[in-house]
N, CA, C and O atoms as a MOPAC input file, in Angstrom:
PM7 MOZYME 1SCF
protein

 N     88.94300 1   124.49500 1   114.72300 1
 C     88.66400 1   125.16900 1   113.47600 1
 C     87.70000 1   126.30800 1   113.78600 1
 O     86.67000 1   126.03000 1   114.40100 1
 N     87.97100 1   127.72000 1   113.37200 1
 C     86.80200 1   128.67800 1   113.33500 1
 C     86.67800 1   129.40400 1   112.18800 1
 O     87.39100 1   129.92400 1   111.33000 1
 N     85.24300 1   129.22400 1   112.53400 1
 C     84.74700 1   130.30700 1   110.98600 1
 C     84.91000 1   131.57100 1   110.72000 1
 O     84.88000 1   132.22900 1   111.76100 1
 N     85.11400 1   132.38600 1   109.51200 1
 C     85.84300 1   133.68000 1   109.70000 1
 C     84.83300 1   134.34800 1   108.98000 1
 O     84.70900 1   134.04600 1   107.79300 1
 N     84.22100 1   135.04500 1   109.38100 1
 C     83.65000 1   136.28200 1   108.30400 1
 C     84.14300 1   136.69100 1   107.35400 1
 O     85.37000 1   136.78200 1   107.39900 1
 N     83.36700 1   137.16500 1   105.94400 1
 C     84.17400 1   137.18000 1   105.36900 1
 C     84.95400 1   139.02400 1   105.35100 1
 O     85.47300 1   139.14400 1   104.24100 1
 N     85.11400 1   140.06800 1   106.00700 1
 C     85.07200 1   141.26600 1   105.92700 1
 C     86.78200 1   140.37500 1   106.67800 1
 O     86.75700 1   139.61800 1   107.64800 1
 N     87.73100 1   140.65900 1   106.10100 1
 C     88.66200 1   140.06500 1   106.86700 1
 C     90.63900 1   141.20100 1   107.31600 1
 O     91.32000 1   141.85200 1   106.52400 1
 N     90.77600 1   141.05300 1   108.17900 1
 C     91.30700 1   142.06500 1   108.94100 1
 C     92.71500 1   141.15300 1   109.51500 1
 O     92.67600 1   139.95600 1   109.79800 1
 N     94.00300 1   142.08100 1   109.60900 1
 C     95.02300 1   141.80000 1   110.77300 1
 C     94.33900 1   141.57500 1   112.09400 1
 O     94.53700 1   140.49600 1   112.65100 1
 N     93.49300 1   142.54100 1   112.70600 1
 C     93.37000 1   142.11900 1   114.27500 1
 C     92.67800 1   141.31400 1   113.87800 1
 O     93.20600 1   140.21300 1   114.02900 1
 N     91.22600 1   141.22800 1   113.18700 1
 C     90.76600 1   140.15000 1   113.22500 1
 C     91.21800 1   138.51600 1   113.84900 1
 O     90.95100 1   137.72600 1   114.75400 1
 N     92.11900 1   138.69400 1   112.59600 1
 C     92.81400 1   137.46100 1   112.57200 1
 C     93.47700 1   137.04200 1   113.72700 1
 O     93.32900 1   135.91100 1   114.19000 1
 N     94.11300 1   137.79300 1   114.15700 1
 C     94.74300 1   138.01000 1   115.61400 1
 C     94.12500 1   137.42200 1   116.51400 1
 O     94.71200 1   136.71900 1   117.33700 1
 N     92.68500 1   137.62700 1   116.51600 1
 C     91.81400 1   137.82400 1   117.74300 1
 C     91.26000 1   136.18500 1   117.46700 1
 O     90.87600 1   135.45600 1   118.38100 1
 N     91.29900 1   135.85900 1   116.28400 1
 C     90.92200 1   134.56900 1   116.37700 1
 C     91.85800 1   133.47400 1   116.83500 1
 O     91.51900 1   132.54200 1   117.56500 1
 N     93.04700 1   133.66600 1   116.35000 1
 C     94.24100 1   132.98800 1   116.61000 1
 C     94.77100 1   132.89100 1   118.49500 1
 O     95.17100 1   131.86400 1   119.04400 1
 N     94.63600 1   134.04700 1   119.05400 1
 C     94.70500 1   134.34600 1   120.22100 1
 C     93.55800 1   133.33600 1   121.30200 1
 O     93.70900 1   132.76800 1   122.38400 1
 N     92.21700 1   133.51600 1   120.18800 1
 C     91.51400 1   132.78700 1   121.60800 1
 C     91.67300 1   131.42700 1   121.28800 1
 O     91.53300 1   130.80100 1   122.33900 1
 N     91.94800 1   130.49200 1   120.14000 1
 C     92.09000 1   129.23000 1   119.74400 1
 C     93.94000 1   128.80600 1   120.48300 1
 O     94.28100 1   127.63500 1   120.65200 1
 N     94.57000 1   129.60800 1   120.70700 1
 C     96.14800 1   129.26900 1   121.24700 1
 C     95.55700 1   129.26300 1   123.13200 1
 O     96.30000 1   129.10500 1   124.10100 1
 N     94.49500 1   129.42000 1   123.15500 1
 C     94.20600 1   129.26000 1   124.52800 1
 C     93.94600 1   127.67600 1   125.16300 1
 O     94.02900 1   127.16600 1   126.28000 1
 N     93.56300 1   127.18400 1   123.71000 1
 C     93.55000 1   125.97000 1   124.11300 1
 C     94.71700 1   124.64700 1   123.96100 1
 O     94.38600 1   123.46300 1   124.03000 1
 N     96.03200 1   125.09900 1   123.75600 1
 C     96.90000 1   125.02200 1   123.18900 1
 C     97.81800 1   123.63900 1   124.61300 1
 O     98.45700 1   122.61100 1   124.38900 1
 N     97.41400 1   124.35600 1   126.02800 1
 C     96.97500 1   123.36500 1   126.61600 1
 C     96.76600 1   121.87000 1   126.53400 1
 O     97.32900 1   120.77800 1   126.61500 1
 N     96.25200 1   122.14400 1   126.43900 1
 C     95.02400 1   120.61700 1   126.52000 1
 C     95.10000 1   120.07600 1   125.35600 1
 O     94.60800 1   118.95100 1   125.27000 1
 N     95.83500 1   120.78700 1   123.88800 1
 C     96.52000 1   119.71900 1   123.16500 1
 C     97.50700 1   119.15900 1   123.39600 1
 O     97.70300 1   118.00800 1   123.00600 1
 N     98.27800 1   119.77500 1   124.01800 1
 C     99.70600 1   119.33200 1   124.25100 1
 C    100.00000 1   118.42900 1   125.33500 1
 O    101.14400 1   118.02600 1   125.54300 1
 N     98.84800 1   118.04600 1   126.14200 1
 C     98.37500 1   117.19200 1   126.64000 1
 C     98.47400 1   115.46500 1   126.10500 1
 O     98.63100 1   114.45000 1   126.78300 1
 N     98.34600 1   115.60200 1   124.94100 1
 C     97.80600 1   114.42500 1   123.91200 1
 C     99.44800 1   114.12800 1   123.14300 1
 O     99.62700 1   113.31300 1   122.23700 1
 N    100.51100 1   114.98800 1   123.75100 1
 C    101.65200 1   114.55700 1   123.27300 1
 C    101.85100 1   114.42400 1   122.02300 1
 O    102.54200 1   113.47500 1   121.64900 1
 N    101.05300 1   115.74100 1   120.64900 1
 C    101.42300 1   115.72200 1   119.10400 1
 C    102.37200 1   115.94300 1   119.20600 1
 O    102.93700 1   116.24300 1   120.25800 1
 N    103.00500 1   115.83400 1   117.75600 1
 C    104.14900 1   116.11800 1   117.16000 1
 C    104.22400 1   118.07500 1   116.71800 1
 O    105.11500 1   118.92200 1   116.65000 1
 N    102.79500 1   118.03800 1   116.52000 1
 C    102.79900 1   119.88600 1   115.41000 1
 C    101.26900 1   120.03000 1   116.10700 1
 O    100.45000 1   119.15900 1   116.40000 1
 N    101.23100 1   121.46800 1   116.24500 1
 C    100.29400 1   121.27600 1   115.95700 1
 C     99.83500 1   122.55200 1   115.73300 1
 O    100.25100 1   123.61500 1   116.19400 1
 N     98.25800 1   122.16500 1   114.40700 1
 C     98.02200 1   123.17000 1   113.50300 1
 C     96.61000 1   123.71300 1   113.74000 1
 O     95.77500 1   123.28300 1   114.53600 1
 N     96.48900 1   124.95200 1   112.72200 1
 C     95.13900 1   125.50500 1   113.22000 1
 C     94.87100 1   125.73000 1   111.76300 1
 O     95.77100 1   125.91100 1   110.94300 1
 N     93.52000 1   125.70800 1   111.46000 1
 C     92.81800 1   125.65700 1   110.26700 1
 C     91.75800 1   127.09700 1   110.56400 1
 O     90.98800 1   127.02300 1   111.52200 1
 N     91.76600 1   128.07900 1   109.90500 1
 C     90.47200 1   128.86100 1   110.04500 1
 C     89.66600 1   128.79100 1   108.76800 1
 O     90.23100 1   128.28900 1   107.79600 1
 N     88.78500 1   129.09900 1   108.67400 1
 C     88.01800 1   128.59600 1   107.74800 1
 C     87.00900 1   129.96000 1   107.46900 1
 O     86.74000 1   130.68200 1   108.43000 1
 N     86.53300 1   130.23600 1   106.27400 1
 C     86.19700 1   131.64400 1   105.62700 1
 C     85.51500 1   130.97800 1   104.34600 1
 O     85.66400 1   129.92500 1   103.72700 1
 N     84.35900 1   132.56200 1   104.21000 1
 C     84.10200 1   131.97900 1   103.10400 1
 C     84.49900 1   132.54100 1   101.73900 1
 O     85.67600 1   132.23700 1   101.54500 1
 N     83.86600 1   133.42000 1   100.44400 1
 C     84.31800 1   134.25700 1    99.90200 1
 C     85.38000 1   135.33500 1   100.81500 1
 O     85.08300 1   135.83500 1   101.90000 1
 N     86.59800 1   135.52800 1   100.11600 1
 C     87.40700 1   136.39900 1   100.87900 1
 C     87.59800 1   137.50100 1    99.90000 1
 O     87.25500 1   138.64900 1   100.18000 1
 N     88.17600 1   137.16200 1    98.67400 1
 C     88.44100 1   138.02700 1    98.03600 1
 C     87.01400 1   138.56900 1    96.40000 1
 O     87.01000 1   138.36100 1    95.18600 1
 N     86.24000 1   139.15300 1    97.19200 1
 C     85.38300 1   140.43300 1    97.05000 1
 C     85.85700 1   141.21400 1    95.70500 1
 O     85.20500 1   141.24200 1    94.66100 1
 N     86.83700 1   141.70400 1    95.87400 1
 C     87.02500 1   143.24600 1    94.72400 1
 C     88.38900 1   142.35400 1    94.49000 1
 O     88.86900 1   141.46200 1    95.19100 1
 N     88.91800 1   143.02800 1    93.01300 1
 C     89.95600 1   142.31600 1    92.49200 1
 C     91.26900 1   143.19300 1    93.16500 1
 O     92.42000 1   142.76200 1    93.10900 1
 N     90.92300 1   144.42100 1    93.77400 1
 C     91.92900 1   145.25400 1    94.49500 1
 C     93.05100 1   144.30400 1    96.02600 1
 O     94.20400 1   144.36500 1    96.45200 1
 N     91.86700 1   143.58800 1    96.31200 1
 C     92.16700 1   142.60500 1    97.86900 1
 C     93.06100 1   141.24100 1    97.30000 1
 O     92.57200 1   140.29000 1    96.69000 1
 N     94.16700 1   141.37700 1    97.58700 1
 C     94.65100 1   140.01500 1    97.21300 1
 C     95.22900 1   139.42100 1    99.10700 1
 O     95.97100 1   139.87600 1    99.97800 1
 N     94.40400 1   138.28400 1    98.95000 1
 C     94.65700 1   137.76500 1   100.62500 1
 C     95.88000 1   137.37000 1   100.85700 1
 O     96.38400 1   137.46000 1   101.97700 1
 N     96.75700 1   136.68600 1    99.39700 1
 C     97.84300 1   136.09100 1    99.68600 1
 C     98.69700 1   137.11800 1   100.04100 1
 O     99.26600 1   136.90600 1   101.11200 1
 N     99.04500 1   138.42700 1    99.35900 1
 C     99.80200 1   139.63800 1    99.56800 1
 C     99.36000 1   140.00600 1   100.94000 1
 O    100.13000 1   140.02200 1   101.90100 1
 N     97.95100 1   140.33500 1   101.00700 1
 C     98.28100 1   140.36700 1   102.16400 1
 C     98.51600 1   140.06600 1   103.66100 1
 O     98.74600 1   140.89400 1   104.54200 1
 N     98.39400 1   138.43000 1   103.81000 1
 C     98.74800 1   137.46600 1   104.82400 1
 C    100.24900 1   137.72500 1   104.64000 1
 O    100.58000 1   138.42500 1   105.59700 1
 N    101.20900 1   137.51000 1   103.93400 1
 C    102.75300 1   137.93600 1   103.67900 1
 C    102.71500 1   139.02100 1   104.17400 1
 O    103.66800 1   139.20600 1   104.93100 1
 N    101.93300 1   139.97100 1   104.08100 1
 C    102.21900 1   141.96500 1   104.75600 1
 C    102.32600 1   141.69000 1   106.24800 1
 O    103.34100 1   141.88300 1   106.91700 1
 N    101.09300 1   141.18800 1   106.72200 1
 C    101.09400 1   141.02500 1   107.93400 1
 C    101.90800 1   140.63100 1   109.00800 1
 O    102.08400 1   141.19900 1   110.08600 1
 N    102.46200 1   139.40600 1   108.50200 1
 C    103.69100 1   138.72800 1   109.10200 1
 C    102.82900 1   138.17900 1   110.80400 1
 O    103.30100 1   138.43700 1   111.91200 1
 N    101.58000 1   137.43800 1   110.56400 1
 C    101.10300 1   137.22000 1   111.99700 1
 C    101.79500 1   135.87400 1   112.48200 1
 O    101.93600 1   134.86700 1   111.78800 1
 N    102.22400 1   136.05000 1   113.88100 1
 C    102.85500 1   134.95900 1   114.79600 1
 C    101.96600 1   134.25300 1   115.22000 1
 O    100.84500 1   134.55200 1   114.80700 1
 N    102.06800 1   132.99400 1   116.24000 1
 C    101.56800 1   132.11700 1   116.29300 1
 C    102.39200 1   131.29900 1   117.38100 1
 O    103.61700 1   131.29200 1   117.50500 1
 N    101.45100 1   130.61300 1   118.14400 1
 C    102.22600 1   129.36600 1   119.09400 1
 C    101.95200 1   127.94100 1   118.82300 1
 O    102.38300 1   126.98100 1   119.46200 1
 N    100.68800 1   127.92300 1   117.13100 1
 C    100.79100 1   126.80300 1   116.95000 1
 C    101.88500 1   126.73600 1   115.57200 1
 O    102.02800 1   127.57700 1   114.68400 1
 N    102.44200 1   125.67900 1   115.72100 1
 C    102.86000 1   125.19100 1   114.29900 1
 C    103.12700 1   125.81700 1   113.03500 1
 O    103.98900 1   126.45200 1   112.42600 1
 N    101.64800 1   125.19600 1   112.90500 1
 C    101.20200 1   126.24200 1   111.29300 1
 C    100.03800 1   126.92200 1   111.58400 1
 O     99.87700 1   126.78800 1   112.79700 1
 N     99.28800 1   127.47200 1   111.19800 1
 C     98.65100 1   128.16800 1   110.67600 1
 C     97.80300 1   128.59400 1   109.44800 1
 O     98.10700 1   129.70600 1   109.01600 1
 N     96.87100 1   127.99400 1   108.83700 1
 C     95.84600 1   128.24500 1   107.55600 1
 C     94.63000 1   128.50200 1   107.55500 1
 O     93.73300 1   128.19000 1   108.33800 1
 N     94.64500 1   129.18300 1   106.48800 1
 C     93.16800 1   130.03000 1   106.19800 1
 C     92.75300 1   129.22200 1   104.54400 1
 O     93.17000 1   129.15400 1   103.38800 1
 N     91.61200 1   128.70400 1   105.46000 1
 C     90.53600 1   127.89800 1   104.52100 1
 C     89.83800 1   129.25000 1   103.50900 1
 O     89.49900 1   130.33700 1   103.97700 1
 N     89.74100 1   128.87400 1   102.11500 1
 C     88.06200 1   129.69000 1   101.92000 1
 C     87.47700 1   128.67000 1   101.23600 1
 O     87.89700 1   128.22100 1   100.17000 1
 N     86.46200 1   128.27600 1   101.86100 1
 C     85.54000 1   127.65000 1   101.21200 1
 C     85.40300 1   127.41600 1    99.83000 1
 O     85.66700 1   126.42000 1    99.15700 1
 N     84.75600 1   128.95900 1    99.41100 1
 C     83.77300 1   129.16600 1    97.99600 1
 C     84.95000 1   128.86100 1    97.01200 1
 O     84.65400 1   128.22800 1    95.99900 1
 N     86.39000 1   129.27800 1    97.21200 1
 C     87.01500 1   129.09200 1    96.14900 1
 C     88.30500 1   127.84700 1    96.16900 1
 O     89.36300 1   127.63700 1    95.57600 1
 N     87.61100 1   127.31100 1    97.06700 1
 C     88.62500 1   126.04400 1    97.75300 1
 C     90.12700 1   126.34800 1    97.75800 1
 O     90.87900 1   125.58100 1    97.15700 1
 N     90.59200 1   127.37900 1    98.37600 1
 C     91.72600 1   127.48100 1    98.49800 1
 C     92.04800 1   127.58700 1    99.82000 1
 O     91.17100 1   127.74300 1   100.67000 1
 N     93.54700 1   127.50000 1   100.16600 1
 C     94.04900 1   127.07200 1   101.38300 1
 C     94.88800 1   128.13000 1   101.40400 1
 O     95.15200 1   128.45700 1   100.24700 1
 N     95.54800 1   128.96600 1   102.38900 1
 C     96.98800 1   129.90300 1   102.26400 1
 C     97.55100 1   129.30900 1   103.53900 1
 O     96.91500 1   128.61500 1   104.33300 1
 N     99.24700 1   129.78700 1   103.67100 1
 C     99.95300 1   129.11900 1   105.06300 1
 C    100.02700 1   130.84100 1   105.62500 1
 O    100.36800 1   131.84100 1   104.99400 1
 N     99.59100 1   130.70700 1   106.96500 1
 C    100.00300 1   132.29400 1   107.45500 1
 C    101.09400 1   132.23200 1   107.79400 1
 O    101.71700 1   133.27800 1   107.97800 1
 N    101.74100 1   130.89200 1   108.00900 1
 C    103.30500 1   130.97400 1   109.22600 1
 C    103.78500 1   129.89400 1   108.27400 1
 O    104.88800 1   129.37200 1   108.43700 1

């Protein structure tokens, strides 16, 4: 799980996803079935202009785990990136 600032970005996201699939390894080790990544954030959406869900769908970011979600805390919501 990593924590995300909340100023939130495509590479960003990227860059987090990239160094957490490094360990991707040494889960697969443990013989799961899926396996998922949780990032975790706090306030995301700031100005009523930023909608995260639109734009996680714009992005279209890949992935070598599973799934993929973005926690925010403050407003307890969950989104699927993949």
């Amino acid at each position: 799980m990593a924590i995300l600032k909340p100023h939130l970005s495509k590479e960003y996201l990227i860059e987090k996803i990239k160094s957490k699939e490094e360990k991707i390894p040494l889960y697969q080790k443990k013989k799961l079935n899926e396996l998922w990544l949780i990032l975790v954030a706090d306030a995301l959406e700031k100005s009523t202009s930023f909608n995260i869900n639109n734009q996680i769908e714009a992005w279209n970011i890949e992935s070598r785990f599973d799934k993929v979600f973005l926690f925010e805390v403050i407003k307890n919501k969950v989104y699927e990136m993949q």
